[in-house]
py3Dmol code that shows the C-alpha trace and the ligand (Angstrom):
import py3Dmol

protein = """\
ATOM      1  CA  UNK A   1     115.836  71.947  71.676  1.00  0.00           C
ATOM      2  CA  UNK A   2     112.855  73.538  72.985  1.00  0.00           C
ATOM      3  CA  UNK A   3     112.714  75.193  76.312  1.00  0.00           C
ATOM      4  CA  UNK A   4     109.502  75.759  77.829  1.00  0.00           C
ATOM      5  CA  UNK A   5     109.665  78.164  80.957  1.00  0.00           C
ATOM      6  CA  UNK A   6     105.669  79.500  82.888  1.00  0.00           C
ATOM      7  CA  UNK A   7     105.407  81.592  86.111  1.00  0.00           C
ATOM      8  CA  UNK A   8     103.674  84.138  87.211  1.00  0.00           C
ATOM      9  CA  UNK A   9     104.290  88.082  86.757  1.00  0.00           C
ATOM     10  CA  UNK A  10     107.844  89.670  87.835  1.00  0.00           C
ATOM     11  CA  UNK A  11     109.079  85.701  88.990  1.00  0.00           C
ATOM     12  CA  UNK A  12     111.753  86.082  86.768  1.00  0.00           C
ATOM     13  CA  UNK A  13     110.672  84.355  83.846  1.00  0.00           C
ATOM     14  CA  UNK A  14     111.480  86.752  81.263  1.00  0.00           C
ATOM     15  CA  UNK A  15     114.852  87.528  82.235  1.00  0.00           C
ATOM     16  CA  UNK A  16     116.050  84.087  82.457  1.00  0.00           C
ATOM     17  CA  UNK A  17     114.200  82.923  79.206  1.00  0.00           C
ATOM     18  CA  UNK A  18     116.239  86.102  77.118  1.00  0.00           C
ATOM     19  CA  UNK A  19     119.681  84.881  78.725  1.00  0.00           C
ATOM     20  CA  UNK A  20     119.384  81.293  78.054  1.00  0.00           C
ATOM     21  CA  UNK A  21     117.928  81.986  74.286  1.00  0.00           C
ATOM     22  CA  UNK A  22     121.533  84.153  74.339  1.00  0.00           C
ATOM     23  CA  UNK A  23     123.320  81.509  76.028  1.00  0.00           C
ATOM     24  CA  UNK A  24     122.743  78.753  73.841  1.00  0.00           C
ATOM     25  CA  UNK A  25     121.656  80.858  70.373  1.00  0.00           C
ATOM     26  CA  UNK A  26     118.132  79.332  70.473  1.00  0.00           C
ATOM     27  CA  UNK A  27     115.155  82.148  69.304  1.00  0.00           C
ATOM     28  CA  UNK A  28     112.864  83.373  71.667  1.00  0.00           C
ATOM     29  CA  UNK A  29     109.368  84.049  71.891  1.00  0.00           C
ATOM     30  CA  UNK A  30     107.705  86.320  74.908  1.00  0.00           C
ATOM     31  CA  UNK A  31     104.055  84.915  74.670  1.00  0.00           C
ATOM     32  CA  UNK A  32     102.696  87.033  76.718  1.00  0.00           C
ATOM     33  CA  UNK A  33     103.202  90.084  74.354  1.00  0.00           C
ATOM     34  CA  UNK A  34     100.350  87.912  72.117  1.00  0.00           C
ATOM     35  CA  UNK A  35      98.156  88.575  74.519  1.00  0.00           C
ATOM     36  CA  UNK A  36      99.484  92.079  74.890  1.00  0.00           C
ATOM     37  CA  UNK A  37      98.637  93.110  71.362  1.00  0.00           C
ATOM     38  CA  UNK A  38      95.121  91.113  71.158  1.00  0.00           C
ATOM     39  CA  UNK A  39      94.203  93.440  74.014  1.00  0.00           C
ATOM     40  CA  UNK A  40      96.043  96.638  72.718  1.00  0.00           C
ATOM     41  CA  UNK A  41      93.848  96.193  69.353  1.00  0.00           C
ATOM     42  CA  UNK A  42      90.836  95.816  71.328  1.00  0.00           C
ATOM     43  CA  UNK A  43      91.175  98.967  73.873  1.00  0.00           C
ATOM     44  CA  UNK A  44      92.537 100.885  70.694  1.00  0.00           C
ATOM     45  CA  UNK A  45      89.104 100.029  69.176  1.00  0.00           C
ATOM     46  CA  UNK A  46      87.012 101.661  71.814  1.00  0.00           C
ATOM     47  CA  UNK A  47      85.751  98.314  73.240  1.00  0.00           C
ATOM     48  CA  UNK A  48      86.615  96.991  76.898  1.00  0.00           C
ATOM     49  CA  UNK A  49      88.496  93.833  76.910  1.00  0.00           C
ATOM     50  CA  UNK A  50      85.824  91.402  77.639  1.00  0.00           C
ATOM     51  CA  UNK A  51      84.122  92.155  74.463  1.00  0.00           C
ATOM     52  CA  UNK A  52      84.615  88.196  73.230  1.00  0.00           C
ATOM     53  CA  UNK A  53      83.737  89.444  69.789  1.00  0.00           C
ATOM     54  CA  UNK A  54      86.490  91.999  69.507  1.00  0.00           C
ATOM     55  CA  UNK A  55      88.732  90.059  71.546  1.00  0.00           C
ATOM     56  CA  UNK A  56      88.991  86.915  69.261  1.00  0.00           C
ATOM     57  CA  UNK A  57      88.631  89.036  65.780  1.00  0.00           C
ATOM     58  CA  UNK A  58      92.248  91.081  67.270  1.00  0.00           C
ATOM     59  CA  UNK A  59      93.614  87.842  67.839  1.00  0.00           C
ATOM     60  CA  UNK A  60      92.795  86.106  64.565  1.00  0.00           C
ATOM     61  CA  UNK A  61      94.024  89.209  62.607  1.00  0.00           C
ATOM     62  CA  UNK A  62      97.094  89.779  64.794  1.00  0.00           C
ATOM     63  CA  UNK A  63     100.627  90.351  62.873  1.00  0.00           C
ATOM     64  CA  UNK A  64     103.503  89.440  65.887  1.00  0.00           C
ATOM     65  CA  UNK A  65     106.070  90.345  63.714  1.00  0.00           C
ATOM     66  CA  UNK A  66     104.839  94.275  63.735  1.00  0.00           C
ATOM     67  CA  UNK A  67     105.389  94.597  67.884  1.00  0.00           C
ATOM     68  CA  UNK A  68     106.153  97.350  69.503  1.00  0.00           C
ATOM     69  CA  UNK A  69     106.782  95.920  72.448  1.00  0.00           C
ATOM     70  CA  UNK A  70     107.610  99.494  74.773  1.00  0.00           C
ATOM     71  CA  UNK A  71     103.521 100.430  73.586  1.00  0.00           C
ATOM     72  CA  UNK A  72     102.054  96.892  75.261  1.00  0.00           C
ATOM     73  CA  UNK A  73     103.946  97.315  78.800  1.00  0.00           C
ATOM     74  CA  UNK A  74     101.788  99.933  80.061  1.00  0.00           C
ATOM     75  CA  UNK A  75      99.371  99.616  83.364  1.00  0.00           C
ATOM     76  CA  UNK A  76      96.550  99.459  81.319  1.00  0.00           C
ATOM     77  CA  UNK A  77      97.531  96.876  78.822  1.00  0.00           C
ATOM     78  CA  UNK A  78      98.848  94.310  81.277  1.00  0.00           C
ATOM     79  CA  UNK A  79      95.532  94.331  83.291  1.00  0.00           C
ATOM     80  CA  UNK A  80      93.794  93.875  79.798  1.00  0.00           C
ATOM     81  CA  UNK A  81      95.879  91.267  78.544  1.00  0.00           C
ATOM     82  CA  UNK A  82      95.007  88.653  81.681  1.00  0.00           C
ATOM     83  CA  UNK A  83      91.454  89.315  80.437  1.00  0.00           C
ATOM     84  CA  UNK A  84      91.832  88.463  77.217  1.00  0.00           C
ATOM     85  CA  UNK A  85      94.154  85.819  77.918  1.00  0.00           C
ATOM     86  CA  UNK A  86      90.751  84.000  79.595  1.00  0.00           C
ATOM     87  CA  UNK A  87      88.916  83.933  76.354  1.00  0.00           C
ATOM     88  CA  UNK A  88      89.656  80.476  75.288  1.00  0.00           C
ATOM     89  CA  UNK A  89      89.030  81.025  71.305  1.00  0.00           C
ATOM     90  CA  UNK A  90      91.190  84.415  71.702  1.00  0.00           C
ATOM     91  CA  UNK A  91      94.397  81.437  73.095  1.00  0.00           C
ATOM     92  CA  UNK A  92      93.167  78.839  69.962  1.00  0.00           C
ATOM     93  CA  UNK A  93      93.758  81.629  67.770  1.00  0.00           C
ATOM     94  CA  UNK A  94      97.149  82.427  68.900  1.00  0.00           C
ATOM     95  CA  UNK A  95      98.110  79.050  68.968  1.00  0.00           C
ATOM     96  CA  UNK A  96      99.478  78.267  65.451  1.00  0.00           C
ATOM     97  CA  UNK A  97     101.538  80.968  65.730  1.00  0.00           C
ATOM     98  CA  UNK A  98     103.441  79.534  69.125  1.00  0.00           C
ATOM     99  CA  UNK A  99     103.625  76.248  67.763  1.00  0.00           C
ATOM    100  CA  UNK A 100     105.236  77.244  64.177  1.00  0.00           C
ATOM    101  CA  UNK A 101     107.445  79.277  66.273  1.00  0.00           C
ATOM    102  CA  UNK A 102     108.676  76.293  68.288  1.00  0.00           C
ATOM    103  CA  UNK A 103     109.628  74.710  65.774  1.00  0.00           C
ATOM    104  CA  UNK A 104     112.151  77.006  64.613  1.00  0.00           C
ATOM    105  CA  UNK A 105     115.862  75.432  63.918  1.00  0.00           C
ATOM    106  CA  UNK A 106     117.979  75.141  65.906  1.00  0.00           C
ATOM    107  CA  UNK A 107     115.567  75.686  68.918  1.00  0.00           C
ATOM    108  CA  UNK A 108     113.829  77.788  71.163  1.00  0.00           C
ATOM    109  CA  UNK A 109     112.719  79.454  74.512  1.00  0.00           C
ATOM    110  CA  UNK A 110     109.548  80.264  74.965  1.00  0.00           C
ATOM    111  CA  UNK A 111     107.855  82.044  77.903  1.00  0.00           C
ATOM    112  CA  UNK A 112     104.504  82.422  79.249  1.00  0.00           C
ATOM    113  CA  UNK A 113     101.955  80.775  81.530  1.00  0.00           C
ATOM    114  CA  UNK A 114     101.093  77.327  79.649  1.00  0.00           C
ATOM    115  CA  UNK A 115     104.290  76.838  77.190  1.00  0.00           C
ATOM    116  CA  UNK A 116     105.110  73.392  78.872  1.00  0.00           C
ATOM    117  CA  UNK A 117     101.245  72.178  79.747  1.00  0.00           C
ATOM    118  CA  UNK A 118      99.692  73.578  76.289  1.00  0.00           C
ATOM    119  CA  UNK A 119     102.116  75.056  73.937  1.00  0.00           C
ATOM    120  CA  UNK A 120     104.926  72.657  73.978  1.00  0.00           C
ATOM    121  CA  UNK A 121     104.019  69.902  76.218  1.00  0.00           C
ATOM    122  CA  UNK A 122     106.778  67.542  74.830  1.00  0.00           C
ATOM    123  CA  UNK A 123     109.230  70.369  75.281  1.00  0.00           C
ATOM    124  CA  UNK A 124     112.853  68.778  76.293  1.00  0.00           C
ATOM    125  CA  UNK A 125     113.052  70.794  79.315  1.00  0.00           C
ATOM    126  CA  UNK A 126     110.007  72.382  81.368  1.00  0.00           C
ATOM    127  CA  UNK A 127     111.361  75.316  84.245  1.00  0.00           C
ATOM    128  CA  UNK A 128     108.191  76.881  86.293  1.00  0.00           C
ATOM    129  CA  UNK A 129     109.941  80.021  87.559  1.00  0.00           C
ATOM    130  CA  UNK A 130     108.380  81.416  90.828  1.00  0.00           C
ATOM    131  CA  UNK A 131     108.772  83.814  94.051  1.00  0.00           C
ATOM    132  CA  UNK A 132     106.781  85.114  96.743  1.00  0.00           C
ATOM    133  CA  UNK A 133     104.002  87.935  95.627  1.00  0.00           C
ATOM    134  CA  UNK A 134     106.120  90.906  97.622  1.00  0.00           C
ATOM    135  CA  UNK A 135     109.475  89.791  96.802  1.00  0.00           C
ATOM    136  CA  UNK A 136     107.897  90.295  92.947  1.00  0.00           C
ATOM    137  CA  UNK A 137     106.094  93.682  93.862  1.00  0.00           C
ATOM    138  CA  UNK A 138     109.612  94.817  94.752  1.00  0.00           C
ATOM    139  CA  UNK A 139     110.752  93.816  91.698  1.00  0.00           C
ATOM    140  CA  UNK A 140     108.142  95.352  89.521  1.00  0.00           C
ATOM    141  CA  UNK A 141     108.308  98.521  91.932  1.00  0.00           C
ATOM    142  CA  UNK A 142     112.044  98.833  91.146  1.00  0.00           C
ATOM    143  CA  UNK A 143     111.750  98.459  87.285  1.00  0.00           C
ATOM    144  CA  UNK A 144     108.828 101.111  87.102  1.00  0.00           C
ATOM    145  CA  UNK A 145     111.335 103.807  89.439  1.00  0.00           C
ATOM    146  CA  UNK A 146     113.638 103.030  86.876  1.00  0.00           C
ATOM    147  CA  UNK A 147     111.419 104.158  84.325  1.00  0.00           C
ATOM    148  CA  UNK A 148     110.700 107.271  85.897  1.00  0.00           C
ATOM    149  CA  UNK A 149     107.226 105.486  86.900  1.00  0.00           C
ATOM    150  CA  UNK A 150     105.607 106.471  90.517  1.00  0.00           C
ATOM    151  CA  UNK A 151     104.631 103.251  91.762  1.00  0.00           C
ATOM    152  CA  UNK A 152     103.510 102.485  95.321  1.00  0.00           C
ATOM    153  CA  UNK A 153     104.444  98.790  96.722  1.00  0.00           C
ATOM    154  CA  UNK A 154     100.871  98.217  97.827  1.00  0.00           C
ATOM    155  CA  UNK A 155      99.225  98.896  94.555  1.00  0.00           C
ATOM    156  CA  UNK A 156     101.533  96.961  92.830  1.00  0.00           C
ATOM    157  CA  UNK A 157     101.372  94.098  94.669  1.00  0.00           C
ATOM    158  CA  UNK A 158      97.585  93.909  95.098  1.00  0.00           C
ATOM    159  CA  UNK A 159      97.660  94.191  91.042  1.00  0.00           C
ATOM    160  CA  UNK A 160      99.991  91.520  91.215  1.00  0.00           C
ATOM    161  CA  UNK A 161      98.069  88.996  93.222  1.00  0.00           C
ATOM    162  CA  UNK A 162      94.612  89.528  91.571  1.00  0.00           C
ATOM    163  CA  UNK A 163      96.338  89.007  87.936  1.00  0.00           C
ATOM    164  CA  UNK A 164      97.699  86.018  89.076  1.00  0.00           C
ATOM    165  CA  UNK A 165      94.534  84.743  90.541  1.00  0.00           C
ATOM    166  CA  UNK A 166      93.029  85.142  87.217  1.00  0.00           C
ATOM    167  CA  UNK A 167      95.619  83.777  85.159  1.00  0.00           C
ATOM    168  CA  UNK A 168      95.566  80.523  87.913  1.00  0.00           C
ATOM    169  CA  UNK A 169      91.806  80.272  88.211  1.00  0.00           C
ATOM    170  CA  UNK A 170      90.781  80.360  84.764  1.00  0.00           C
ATOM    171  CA  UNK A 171      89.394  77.325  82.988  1.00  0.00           C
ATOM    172  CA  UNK A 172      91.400  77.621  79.446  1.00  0.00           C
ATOM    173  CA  UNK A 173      95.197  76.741  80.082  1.00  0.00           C
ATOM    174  CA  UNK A 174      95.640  77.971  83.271  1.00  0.00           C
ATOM    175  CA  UNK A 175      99.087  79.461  85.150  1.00  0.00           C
ATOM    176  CA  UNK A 176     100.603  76.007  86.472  1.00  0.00           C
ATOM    177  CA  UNK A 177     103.419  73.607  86.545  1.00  0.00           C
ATOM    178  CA  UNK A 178     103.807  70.808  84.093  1.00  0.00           C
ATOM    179  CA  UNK A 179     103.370  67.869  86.245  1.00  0.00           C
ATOM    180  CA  UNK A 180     107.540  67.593  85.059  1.00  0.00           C
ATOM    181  CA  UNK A 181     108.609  70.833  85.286  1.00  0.00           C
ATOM    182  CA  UNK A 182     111.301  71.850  86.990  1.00  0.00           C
ATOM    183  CA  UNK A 183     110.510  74.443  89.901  1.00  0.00           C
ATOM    184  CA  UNK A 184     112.624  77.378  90.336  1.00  0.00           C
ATOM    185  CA  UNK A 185     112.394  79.428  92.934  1.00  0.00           C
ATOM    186  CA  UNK A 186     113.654  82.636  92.375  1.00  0.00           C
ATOM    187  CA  UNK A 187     112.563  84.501  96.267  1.00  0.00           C
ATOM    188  CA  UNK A 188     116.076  84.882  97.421  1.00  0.00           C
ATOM    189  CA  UNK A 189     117.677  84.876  94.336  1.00  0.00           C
ATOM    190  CA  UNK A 190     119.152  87.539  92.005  1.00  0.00           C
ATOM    191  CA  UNK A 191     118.768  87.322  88.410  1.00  0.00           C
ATOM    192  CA  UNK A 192     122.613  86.409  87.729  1.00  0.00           C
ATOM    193  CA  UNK A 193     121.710  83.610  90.804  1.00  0.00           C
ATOM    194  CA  UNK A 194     118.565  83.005  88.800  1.00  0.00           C
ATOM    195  CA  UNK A 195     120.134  82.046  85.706  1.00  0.00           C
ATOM    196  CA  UNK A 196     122.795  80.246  87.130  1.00  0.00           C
ATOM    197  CA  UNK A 197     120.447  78.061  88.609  1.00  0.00           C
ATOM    198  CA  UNK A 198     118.549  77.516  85.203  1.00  0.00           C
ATOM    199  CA  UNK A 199     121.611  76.397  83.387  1.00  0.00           C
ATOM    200  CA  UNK A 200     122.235  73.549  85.763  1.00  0.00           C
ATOM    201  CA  UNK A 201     118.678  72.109  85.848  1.00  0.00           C
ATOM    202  CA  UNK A 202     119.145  72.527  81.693  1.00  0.00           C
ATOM    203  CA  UNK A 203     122.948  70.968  81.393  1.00  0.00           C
ATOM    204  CA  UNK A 204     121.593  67.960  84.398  1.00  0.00           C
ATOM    205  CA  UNK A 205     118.634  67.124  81.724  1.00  0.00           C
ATOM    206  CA  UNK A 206     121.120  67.148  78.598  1.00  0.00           C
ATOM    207  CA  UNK A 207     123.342  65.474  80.320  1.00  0.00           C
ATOM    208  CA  UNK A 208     120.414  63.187  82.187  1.00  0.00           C
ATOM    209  CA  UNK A 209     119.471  62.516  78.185  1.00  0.00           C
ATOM    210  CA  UNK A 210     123.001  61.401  76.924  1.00  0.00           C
ATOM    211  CA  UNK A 211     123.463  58.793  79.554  1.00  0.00           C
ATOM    212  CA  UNK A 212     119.587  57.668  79.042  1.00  0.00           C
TER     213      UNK A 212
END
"""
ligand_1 = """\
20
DC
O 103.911 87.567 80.767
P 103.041 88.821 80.647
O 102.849 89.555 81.942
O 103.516 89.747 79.563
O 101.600 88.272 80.182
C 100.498 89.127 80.003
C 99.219 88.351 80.287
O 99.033 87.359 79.270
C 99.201 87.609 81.616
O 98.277 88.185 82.514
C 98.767 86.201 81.304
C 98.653 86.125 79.825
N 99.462 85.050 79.250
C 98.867 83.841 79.102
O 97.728 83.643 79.517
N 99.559 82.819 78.504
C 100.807 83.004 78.089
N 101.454 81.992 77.496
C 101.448 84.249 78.262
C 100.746 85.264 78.872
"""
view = py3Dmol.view(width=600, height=400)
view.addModel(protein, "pdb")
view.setStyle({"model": 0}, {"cartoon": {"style": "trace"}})
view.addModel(ligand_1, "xyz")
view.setStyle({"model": 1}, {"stick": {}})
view.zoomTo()
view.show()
């Protein structure tokens, strides 16, 4: 089984894709820590992140099984990564990689912005997990407080908005819904709520499947 689940920044996504991996022992793959690394390399390097050149030679000799994923959540990697994530060879090259991955017996759940439209377009079950942009700065707010982080609501949620513009407006795979994804809106909804909600759109396909 392969469970494809896209939305923007602090929707949710994340969350829900580690509980259902847990849920029903399936692997799981955060994409977006691809895109991470490609643009830790590059910064690391001494070159800006839209340097194409650097940008697509990171992500041709990147090695995901060597994350560290605490290094690629800082400020500064997360605004790099949506630029990278725009280079369209820098996404071919990382491609293999998700595919290979999807593959994996006896499934998987894999997160990002184009799983269902790109990655794994005949995926079994497609979720598009969303909220409203200050609903998600409150969320990000929270989780940098409890990291000791200062973080003020504005910032965070003008960051928010103009990442997601770029990750919706680019040309190569851009941040939206499979045209049969399931939406899940997660504005009003805790993550226990969140999840909850998940597993029922997941167990009405399977279930959806047996009878078909
Ligand atoms: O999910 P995230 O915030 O860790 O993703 C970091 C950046 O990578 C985000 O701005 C968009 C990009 N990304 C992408 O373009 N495609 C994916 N499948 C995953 C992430």
């Amino acid at each position: 089984m392969i469970i494809a689940i896209d939305g923007p920044a602090a929707s949710g996504k994340g969350t829900i894709a580690r509980r259902l991996a847990h849920k029903y022992g399936l692997h799981h793959l955060d994409t977006g820590l691809l895109y991470r690394a490609v643009a830790k390399a590059v910064l690391d390097a001494g070159f800006p992140p839209d340097d194409i050149g650097q940008a697509i030679a990171a992500a041709a000799a990147l090695d995901p099984e060597k994350f560290d994923e605490s290094a690629l959540k800082t400020q500064q990697i997360t605004e790099a990564a949506s630029v990278v994530a725009a280079i369209p060879q820098v996404r071919a090259a990382l491609m293999n990689y998700q595919r290979a991955f999807a593959q994996k017996p006896p499934g998987v759940v894999l997160d990002g912005r184009d799983i269902g439209t790109v990655i794994a377009p005949a995926a079994e079950v497609k979720l598009f997990v969303f909220a409203s942009p200050q609903v998600r700065a409150k969320r990000r707010v929270a989780e940098l407080k409890a990291r000791g982080e200062e973080a003020d609501e504005q910032a965070v949620l003008a960051d928010l908005v103009r990442r997601d513009e770029r990750d919706s407006r680019r040309a190569a795979a851009p941040l939206m819904p499979a045209p049969d994804a399931h939406l899940l809106d997660t504005t009003h909804l805790d993550i226990d709520a969140a999840l909850r909600a998940a597993v029922a759109i997941i167990e009405a396909v399977r279930t959806g499947r047996k009878r078909g």
